[in-house]
N, C-alpha and C positions, 0 to 999 in steps of 0.2 A: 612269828605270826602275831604274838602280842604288841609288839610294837607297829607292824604295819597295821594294824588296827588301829593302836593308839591315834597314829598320824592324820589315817582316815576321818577320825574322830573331830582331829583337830582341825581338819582342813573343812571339814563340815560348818562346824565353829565359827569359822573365817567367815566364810560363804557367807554364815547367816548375819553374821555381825557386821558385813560390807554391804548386805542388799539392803540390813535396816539404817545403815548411814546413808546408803543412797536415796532410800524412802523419806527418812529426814530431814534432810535435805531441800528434796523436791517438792516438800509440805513445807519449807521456808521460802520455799523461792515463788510458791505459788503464793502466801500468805504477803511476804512482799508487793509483790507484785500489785495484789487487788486491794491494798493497801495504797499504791500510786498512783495517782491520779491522771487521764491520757488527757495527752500532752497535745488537744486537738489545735487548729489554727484558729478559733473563735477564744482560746485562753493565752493570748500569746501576750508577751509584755509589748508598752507601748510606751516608746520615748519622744520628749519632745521639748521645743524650749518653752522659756519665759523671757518676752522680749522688755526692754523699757519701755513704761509710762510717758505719755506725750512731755516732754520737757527734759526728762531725766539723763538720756545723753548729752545733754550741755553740761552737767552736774559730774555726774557719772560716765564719762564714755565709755566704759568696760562691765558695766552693770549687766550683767549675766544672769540665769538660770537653765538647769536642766530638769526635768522630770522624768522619773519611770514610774510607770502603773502597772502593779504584777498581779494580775486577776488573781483570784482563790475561788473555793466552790462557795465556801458562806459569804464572802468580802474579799477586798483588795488589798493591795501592800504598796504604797504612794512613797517614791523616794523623791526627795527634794535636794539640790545641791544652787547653789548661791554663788556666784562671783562675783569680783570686781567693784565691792561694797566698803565702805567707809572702816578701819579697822573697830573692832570691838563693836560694830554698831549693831542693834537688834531688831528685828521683824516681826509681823504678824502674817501667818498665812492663811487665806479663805478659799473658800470654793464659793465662787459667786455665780448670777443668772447672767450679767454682762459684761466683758473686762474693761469698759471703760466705763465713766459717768454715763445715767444715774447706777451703776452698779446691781441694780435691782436684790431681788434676795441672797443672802450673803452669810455663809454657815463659818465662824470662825475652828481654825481645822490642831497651827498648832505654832509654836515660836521657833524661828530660825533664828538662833545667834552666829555673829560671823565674829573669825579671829581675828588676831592680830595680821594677816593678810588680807584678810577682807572675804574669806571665803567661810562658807556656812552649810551645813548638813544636817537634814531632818527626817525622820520614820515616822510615817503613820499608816493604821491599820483602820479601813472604813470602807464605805459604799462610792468608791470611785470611777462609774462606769456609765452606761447608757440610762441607765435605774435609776442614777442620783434625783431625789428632789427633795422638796418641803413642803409642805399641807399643814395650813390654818383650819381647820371645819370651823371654827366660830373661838371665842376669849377676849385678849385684848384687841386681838383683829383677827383679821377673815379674807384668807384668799386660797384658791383652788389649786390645785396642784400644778410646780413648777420645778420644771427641770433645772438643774446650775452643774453647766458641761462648762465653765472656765477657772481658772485659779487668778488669782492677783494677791499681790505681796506689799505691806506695806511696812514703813517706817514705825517702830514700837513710841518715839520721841520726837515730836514735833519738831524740835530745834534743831536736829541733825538735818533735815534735810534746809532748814529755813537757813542756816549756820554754812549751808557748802554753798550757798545760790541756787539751789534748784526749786527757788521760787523768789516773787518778787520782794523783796527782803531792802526796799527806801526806807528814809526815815518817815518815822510814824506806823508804819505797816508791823505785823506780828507773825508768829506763825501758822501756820494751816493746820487746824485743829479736826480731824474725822473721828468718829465712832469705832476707828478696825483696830482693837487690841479690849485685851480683857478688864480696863479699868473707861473703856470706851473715850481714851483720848490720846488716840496716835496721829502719827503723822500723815503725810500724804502717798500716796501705793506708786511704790519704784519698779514693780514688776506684772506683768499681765500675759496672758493667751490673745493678743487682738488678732497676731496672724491668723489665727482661725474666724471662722462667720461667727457672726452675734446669735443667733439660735444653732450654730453648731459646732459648741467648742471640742475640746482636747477628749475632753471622758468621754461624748458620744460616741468616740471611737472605739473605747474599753466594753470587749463581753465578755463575761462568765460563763 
């Protein structure tokens, strides 16, 4: 008798110590869960290229880019990959208002180096979406809010591109000196969004 009790006891034991695992549990798997973010179709990644700048397949026929843009709830996740680029040669990437000249407002974002194949990989974490712009209210200048739904990619060193022919490179002539790098004298932009419209680039297409 005392032993079937015992067992009793212990099979009680069991019982409680399996419902409170399963309780557990199912307070981690809810806590999970509302923790994850849903995975609606307005936050869905968005891939796309980056073609050549007017001239730059004469230079570069193989001059590539890919993008992914991975929405977030506070901000995005912007992958940038590079190909078919001069070895070791280095870049500046923007998010600008138009991918080609005059480029309009122009947010520099971050530097793509490429290897010794010529191929290059960059991460960044920012406002890459329908939401992107920039606003003056008044300082050195002044202008009203502007969207910049494209990317464009330039040359970090003038003479790389001036040095392969992809620009006009007689005698007497120098290289093509732009503002797009952080010491404000890079070369000319090898990469751009033009496949898409001028007021409706690549991020327009990115929602949160």
């Amino acid at each position: 008798m005392n032993i079937t009790k015992h067992l009793r006891r212990r099979a009680v034991t069991w019982a409680a110590a399996g419902a409170a695992a399963v309780a557990a549990a199912s307070a981690l798997s809810l806590t999970a869960a509302s923790a994850t973010p849903a995975n609606t179709a307005a936050s869905r990644p968005l891939t796309f290229a980056m073609v050549p700048s007017p001239g730059i397949s004469s230079c570069l026929p193989h001059a590539r880019g890919l993008v992914t843009i991975i929405p977030g709830n506070e901000n995005d996740l912007m992958e940038v990959t590079i190909s078919g680029m001069p070895s070791h040669a280095e870049f500046d990437l923007f998010v600008i208002e138009q991918p080609n000249k005059p480029f309009g407002v122009s947010w520099y974002q971050t530097d793509v180096d490429a290897d010794s194949h010529g191929v290059g990989h960059a991460v960044v974490r920012g406002i890459f979406d329908r939401e992107t712009f920039s606003v003056s209210p008044g300082g050195s200048t002044t202008f009203a809010p502007t969207h910049q739904f494209h990317l464009g990619l330039w040359f970090n060193d003038p003479n790389v591109p001036f040095n392969l022919g992809c620009e006009p490179n007689g005698p007497g002539t120098k290289p093509i000196v732009t503002p797009f790098n952080g010491e404000q004298h890079a070369g000319i932009q090898v990469l751009n969004t033009a496949q898409f419209p001028v007021g409706a680039g690549p991020l327009s297409r990115v929602h949160r």
